[in-house]
C-alpha positions in Angstrom: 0.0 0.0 0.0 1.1 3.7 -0.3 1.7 6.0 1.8 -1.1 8.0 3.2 -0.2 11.6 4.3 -2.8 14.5 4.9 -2.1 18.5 3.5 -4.4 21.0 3.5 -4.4 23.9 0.9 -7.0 27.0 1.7 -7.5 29.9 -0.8 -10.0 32.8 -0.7 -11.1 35.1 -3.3 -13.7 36.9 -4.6 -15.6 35.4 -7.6 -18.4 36.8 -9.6 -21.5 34.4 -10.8 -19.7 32.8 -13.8 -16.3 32.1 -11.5 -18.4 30.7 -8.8 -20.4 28.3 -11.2 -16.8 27.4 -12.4 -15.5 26.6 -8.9 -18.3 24.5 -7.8 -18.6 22.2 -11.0 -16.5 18.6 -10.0 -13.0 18.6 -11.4 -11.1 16.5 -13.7 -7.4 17.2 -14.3 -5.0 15.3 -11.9 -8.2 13.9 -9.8 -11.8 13.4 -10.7 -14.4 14.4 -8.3 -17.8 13.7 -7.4 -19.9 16.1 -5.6 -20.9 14.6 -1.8 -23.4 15.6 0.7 -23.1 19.0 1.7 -20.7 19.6 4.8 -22.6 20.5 8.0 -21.9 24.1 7.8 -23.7 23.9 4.0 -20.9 24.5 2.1 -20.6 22.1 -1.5 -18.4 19.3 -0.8 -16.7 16.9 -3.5 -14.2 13.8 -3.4 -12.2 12.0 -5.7 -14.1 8.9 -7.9 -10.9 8.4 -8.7 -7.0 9.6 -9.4 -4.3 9.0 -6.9 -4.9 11.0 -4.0 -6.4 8.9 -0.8 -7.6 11.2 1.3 -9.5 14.2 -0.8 -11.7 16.5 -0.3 -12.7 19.9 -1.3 -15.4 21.7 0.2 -16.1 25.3 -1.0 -17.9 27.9 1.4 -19.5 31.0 0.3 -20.8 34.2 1.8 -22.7 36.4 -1.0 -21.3 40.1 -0.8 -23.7 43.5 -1.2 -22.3 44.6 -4.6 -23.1 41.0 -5.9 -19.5 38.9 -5.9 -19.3 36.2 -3.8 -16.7 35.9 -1.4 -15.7 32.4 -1.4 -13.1 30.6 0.3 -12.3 26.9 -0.7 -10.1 24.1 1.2 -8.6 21.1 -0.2 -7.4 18.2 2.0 -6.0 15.7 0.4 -2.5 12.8 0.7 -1.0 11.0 -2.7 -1.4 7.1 -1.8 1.7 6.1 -4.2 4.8 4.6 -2.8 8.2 6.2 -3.2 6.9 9.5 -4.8 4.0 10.2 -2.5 5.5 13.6 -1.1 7.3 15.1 -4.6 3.6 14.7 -5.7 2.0 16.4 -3.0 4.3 19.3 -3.5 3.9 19.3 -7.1 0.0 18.8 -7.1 -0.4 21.8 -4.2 -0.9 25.0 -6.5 -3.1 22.8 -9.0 -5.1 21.8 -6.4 -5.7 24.7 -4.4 -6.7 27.1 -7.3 -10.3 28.5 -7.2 -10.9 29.2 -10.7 -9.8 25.3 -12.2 -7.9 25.1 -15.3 -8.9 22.5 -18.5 -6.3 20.7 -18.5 -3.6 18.7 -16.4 -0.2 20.5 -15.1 2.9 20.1 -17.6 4.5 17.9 -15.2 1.6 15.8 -14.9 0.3 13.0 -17.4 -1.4 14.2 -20.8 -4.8 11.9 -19.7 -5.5 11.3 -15.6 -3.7 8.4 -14.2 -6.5 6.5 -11.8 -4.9 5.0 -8.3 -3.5 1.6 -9.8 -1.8 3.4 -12.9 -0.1 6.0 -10.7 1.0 3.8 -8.1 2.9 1.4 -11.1 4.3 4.0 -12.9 6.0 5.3 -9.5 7.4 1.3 -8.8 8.4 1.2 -12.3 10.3 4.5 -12.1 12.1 2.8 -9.2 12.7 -0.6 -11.3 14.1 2.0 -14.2 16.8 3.1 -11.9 18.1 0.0 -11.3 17.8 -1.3 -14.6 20.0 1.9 -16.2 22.3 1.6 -13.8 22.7 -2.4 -14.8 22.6 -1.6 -18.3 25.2 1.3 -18.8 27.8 -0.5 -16.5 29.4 -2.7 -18.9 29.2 0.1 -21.5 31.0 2.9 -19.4 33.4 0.8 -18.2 35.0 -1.5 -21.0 37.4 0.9 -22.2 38.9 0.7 -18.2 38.7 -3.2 -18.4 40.1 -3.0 -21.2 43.5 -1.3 -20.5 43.8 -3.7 -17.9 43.6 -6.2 -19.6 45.7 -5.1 -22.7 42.8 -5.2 -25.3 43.0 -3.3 -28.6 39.4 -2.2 -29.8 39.2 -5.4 -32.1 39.0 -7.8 -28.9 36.4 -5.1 -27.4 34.4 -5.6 -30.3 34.4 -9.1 -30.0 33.5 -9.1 -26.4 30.7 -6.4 -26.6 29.3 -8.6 -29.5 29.6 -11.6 -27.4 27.3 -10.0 -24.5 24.6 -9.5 -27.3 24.0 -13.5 -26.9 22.0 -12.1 -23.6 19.0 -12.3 -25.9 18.1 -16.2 -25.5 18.2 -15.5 -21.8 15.8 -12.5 -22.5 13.4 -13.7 -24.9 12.9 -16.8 -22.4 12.0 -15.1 -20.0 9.8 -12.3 -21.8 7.9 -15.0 -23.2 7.4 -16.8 -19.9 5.8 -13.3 -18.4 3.2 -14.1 -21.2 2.0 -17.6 -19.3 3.2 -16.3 -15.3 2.3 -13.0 -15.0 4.0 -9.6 -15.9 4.9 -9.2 -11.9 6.5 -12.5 -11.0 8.9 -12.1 -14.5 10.2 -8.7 -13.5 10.8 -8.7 -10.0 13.0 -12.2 -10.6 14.7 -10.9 -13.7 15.4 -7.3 -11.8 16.9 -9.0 -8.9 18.6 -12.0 -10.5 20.2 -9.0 -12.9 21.6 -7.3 -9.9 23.3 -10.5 -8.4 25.0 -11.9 -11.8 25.9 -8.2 -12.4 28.1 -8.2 -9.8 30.1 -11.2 -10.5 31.9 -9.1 -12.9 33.9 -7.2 -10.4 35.7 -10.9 -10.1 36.5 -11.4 -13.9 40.2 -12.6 -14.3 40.3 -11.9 -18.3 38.2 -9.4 -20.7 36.6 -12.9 -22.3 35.6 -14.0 -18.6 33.9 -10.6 -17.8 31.9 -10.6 -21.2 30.9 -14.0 -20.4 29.6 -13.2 -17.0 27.5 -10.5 -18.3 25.6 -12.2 -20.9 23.1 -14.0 -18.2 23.4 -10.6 -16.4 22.7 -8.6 -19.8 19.7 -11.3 -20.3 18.3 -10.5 -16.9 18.5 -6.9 -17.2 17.1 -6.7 -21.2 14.1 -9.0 -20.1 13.5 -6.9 -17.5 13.2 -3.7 -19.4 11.2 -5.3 -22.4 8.9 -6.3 -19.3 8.8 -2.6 -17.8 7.7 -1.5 -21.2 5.0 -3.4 -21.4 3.3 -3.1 -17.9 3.8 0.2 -18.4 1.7 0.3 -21.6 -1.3 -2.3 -20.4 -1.3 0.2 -17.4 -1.4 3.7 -18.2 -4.4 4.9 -20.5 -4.0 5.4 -24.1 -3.1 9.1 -23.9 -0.4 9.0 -21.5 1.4 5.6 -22.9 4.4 7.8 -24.9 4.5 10.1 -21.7 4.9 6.8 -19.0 7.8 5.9 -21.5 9.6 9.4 -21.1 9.1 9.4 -18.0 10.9 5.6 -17.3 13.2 6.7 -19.5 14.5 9.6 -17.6 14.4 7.6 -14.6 16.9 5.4 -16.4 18.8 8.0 -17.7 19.6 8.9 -14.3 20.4 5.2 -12.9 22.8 5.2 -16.1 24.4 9.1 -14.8 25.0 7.0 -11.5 28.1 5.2 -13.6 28.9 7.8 -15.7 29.1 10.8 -13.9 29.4 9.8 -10.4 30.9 7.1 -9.7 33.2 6.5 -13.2 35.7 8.9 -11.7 37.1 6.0 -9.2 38.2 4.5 -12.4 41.0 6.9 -12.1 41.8 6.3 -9.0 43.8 3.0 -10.2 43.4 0.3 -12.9 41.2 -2.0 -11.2 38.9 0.3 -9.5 36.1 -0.1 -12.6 35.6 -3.5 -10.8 34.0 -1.7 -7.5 31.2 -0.1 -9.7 30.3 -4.1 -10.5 30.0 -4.6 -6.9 28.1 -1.9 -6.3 25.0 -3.3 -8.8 24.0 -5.7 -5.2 22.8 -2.5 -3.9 20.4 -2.2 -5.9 18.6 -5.8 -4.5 17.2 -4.0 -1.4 14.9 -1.7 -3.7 13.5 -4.4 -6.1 12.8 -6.0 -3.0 11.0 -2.5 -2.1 9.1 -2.6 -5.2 7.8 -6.2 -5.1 5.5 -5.6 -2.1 4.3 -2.6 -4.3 3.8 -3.2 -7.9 0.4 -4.8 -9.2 0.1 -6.8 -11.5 -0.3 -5.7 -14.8 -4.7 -5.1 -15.3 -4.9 -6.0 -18.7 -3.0 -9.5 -17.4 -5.1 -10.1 -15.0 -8.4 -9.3 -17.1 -10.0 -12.1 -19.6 -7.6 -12.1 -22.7 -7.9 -14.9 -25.5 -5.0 -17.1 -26.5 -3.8 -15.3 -29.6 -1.8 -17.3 -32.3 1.4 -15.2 -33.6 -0.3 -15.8 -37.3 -1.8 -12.4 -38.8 0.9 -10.1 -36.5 3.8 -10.9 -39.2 4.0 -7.8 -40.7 3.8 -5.6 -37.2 6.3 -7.9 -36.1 8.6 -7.9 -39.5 8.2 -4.2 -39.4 9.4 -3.7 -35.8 12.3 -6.3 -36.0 13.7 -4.5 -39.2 13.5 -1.6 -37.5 15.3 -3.0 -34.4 18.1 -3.8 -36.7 18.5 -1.1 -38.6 18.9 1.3 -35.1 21.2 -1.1 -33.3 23.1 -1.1 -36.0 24.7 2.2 -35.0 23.3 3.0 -31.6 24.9 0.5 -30.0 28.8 1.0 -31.6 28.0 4.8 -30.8 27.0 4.2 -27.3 29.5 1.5 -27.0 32.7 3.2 -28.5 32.1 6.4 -27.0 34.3 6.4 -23.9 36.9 4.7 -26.1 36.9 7.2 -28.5 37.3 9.9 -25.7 39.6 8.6 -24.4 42.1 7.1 -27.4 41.6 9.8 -29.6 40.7 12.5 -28.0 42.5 12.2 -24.9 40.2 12.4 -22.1 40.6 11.3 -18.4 38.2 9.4 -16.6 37.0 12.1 -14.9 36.9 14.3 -17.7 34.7 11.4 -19.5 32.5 12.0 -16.9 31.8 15.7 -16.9 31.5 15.1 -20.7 28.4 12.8 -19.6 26.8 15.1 -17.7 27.1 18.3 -19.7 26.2 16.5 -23.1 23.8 13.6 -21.8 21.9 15.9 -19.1 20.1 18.0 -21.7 18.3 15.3 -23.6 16.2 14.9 -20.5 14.9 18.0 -22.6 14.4 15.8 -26.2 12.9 13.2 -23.5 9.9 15.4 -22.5 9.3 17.2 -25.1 9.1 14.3 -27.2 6.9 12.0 -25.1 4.9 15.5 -25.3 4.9 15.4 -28.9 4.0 11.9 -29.3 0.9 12.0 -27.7 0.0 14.0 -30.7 1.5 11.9 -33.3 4.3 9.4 -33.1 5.8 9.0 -36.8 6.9 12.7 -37.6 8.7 12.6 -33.9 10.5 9.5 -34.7 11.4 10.5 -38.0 13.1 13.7 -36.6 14.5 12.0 -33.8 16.4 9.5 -35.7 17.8 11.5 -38.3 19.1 14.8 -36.0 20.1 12.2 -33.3 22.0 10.4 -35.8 23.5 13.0 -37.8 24.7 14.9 -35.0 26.5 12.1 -33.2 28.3 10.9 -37.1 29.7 14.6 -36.5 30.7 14.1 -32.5 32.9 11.3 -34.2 34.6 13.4 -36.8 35.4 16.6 -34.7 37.6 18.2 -31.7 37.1 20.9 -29.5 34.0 22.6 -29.0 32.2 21.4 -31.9 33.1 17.7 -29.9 30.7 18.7 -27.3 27.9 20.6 -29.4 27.3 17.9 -31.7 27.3 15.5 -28.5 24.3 18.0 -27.1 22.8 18.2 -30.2 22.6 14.6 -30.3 21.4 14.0 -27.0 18.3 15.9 -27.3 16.9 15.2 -31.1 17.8 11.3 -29.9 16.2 11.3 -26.6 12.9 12.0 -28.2 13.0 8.8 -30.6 13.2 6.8 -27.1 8.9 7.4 -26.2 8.0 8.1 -29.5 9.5 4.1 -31.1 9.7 2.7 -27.6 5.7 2.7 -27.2 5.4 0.6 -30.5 6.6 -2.9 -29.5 4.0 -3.2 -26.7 1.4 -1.4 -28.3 1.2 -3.7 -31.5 0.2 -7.3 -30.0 -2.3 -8.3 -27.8 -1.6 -9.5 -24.4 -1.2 -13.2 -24.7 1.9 -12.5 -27.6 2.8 -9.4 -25.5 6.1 -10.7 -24.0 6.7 -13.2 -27.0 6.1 -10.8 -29.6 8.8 -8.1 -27.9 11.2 -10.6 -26.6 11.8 -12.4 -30.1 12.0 -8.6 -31.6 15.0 -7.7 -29.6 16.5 -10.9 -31.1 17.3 -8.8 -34.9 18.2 -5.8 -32.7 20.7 -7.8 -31.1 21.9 -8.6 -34.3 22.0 -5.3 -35.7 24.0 -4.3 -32.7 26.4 -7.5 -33.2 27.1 -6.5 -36.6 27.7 -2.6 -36.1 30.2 -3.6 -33.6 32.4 -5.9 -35.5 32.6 -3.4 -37.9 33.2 -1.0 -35.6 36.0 -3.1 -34.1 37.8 -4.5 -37.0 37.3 -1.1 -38.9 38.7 1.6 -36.9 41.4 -1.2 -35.9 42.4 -0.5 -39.9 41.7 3.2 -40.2 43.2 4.1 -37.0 39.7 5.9 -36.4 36.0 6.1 -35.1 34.8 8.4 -37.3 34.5 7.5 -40.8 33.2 4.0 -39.9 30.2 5.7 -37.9 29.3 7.4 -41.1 29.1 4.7 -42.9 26.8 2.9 -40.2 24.3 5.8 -40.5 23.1 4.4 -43.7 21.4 1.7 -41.2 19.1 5.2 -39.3 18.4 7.0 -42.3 16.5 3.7 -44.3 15.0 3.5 -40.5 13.6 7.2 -40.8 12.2 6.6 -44.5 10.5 3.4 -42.4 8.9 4.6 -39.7 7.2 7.7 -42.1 6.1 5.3 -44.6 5.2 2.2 -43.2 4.5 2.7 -38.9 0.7 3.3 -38.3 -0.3 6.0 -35.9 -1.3 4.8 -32.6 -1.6 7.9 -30.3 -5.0 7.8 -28.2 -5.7 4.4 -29.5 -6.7 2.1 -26.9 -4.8 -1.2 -26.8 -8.1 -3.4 -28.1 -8.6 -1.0 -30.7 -5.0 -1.6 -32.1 -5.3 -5.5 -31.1 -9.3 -6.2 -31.5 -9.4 -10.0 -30.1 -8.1 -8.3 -26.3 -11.6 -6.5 -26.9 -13.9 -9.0 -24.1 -16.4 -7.6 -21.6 -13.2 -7.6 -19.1 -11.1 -5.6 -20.7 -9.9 -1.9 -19.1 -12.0 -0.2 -22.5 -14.6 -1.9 -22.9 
C-alpha cells in the first residue's frame, strides 16, 4: 500500500456568478471528483471517484457580498497514496489543487490523460525498477574501455566481447515470453533482482573474455526486464499518456545510467582495477527491487480475460518492428558503446573528464525526453522520424570533430535522440495483444541484437584499420536514415488508441475499455 499523508491547501477570493459556477462544478485534471453531501456548515463538498490521492476533499464555502461577488473561500485536503513519490507529488499537485478558478487541462509535469490509483502507483514502482535497470545496463558500457586497459585489449578484442554479450538475448526472450504464461509481476521482479546478483560477479572477472561472459546471463536479466517494464507500463497507463509513462521511465533510467557515468566513473581513475567496484556496487540495488515487489500490481490487462492469440496475422507488425530494431542497433549500439573509447584514445580524455562530458552533453536530452513523449501523444511517426535522423547525424559529427564542436554535436545529439526513445519505444507493446505481448517483444530484440552485433564488428575491425571512429560511424548511419524513411512510410499512428482497438481480439467484456 502507499503512503497515506494529509495537507491542506485554503484559498480565498472573490468570484463573480460565472467564476463561482466554475468553482463548484467537479473537477477532472489530476483527480476526478464527485460532488458529496453538503458539509454541515452547508458548504458544496466533492471527493475524488478516482486519481491518486487517498484522502480528498474539497469543500467550498460561500458568503454572497452587497455589490453581488461572492466571497468564497475553498479548502482542499488531500494525501497522494503512491509509494516512493507520494511527497514530490503532493508538492507538485499543491498549486493545481488549491486554485479556485480550475484550469482544463492537467499541469505540464503531470500525465497528458489522468492516471486512476493503480496506474499512478505502477508507474511510481516502475520509475524505481528504471533506476536499477539503467544503472545495470550502462555499466558494462562505461566501463569496457577501463577493463580493457587492464587487460591489454585493442578495440578489435572489445568488439568481439561487446558482440559476445549481445548473446544475452536467449536469456531474455525466455523469460519475456514466460511473463506471457506467469504473470508480468512474477517475471520482472526475478529478472530485476537476478540482474543485480550476476551483475556483480563481474567485479571478479580474471580476463576481458571472462567478464563478457559473465555479463551475458546478467545482460539477459537486465534486457528482459526492461522489455517487461515497457509493457506493464503500456497495459497500465491509458492510451493518452502511454508515450508520456515511456519518457518518463526513461528519464528515470537516464539517471540510474548518470550513476556510472558521472558519479561514480571517476574511481576509475583512482587506479586500474577500481572499474571492478562499480560491479559490486550493482548488489545494492537488491534492497529496492525488494522495495518494489511488495508494491507493484500486477499488470490489469494480465489479469483481465484475454484470448489465447496465435502469432499468425501479426507478421507484418512484427517484420516491421524487428527491421527496425536492426537497422537502429546497428549504430546506436557501436556509438554508445565506443564512445568512452573514443574519448579517451583519440581525444585524450581522463576518466573524470569522460565524466563531466556525460553530464554536460547527456543531461540536456532529459529535454528531447519530454518534449518528445509530449509530442508523441499527438503523433508518433513525424517525432520518430526527426529524432532518428538529427540524433543520428549529430553524433556521425561528434565522431569526426575536436574541440568545442566535440561537445555541441554530442548535445545536439542528446536531445533530437532522446525524443526517438517514447516516441518508437511505445510501439513494441502497443502492437500485440496480451497473450503474444512478451513473446512478440522478446523475439524482436533478437534482430536488434543482431543489428548491434554487426555494427560492432565493424566497428572493431574497422577503426582497428583506419586508426579511427569516425568514418566507420558514417558509414553505419546508412542503417538510421532507411529506418527514418520506415517509420514515415510504413508505422501506423497509434496515439490515443486504446490497446483493443490496435489489437481487437483483447476486446472482451473484461477488458480496461470496454
Amino acid at each position: 500500500m502507499g503512503r497515506l499523508s494529509h495537507l491542506r491547501v485554503v484559498t480565498q477570493d472573490l468570484l463573480d456568478a460565472d467564476a463561482l459556477g466554475l468553482a463548484l462544478l467537479p473537477r477532472d485534471t489530476l483527480v476526478l471528483e464527485r460532488s458529496v453531501h453538503r458539509s454541515p456548515g452547508g458548504a458544496p463538498a466533492f471527493e475524488a471517484e478516482d486519481g491518486p490521492f487517498r484522502p480528498y476533499r474539497r469543500t467550498v464555502e460561500i458568503e454572497a457580498t452587497e455589490d453581488g461577488m461572492h466571497r468564497v473561500r475553498q479548502v482542499v485536503e488531500y494525501g497522494a497514496d503512491v509509494a516512493f513519490f507520494g511527497r514530490i507529488l503532493e508538492v507538485l499537485a499543491r498549486r493545481h489543487l488549491g486554485e479556485l478558478r480550475p484550469r482544463p487541462r492537467p499541469p505540464w509535469w503531470s500525465p497528458p490523460q489522468r492516471l486512476d490509483a493503480q496506474a499512478a502507483q505502477a508507474l511510481a514502482a516502475l520509475s524505481v525498477l528504471s533506476v536499477v535497470l539503467g544503472y545495470l545496463g550502462t555499466l558494462l558500457t562505461q566501463t569496457m574501455t577501463f577493463a580493457a586497459a587492464e587487460f591489454g585489449a585493442p578495440k578489435s578484442a572489445q568488439g568481439v566481447a561487446l558482440a559476445m554479450v549481445r548473446a544475452d538475448v536467449v536469456v531474455a526472450v525466455g523469460l519475456v515470453a514466460w511473463s506471457d504464461r506467469r504473470g508480468r509481476r512474477r517475471a520482472l521482479v526475478l529478472a530485476s533482482a537476478l540482474g543485480c546478483a550476476v551483475t556483480a560477479t563481474g567485479a571478479l572477472a580474471p580476463s576481458l573474455f571472462v567478464l563478457a561472459a559473465s555479463q551475458v546471463a546478467a545482460r539477459g536479466l537486465v534486457t528482459a526486464a526492461v522489455v517487461t517494464v515497457g509493457i506493464v507500463a503500456a497495459e497500465e497507463m491509458p492510451a493518452g499518456s502511454r508515450a508520456f509513462a515511456v519518457s518518463l521511465l526513461a528519464m528515470w533510467a537516464g539517471l540510474g545510467a548518470g550513476l556510472a557515468a558521472v558519479f561514480l566513473l571517476p574511481v576509475a581513475d583512482v587506479s586500474e582495477q577500481a572499474w571492478r567496484l562499480l560491479f559490486a556496487l550493482a548488489l545494492c540495488g537488491i534492497p529496492l527491487v525488494t522495495a518494489v515487489s511488495r508494491r507493484l500490481p500486477e499488470s490489469r490487462r494480465f489479469r483481465a480475460a484475454h484470448p489465447e492469440a496465435p502469432m499468425a496475422g501479426h507478421g507484418r507488425r512484427f517484420l516491421l518492428l524487428a527491421a527496425s530494431g536492426f537497422l537502429l542497433n546497428l549504430f546506436v549500439a557501436p556509438a554508445a558503446q565506443f564512445s568512452n573509447e573514443y574519448l579517451r584514445t583519440e581525444r585524450g580524455f581522463s576518466a573524470g573528464r569522460i565524466a563531466l562530458f556525460t553530464l554536460v552533453t547527456a543531461t540536456p536530452g532529459s529535454i528531447g525526453i519530454i518534449v518528445g513523449g509530449r509530442l508523441a501523444e499527438r503523433g508518433r511517426r513525424v517525432v520518430a522520424a526527426i529524432g532518428v535522423v538529427g540524433g543520428v547525424g549529430a553524433t556521425v559529427l561528434m565522431f569526426l570533430v575536436n574541440g568545442w564542436p566535440l561537445w555541441a554535436w554530442s548535445l545536439t545529439a542528446s536531445i533530437l535522440g532522446a525524443a526517438t526513445v517514447p516516441a518508437l519505444g511505445v510501439y513494441g507493446p502497443e502492437l500485440f495483444p496480451t497473450s503474444l505481448r512478451g513473446r512478440a517483444n522478446g523475439l524482436i530484440t533478437v534482430p536488434a541484437r543482431l543489428g548491434s552485433v554487426a555494427g560492432l564488428l565493424a566497428v572493431g575491425f574497422l577503426s582497428t584499420t583506419w586508426d579511427t571512429l569516425g568514418p566507420t560511424m558514417a558509414l553505419l548511419a546508412l542503417g538510421p536514415a532507411v529506418l527514418a524513411v520506415v517509420v514515415v512510410v510504413a508505422y501506423p499512428e497509434t496515439a490515443h488508441l486504446e490497446l483493443e482497438r490496435l489489437n481487437p481480439e483483447d476486446a472482451t467484456p473484461d477488458s480496461p475499455s470496454a
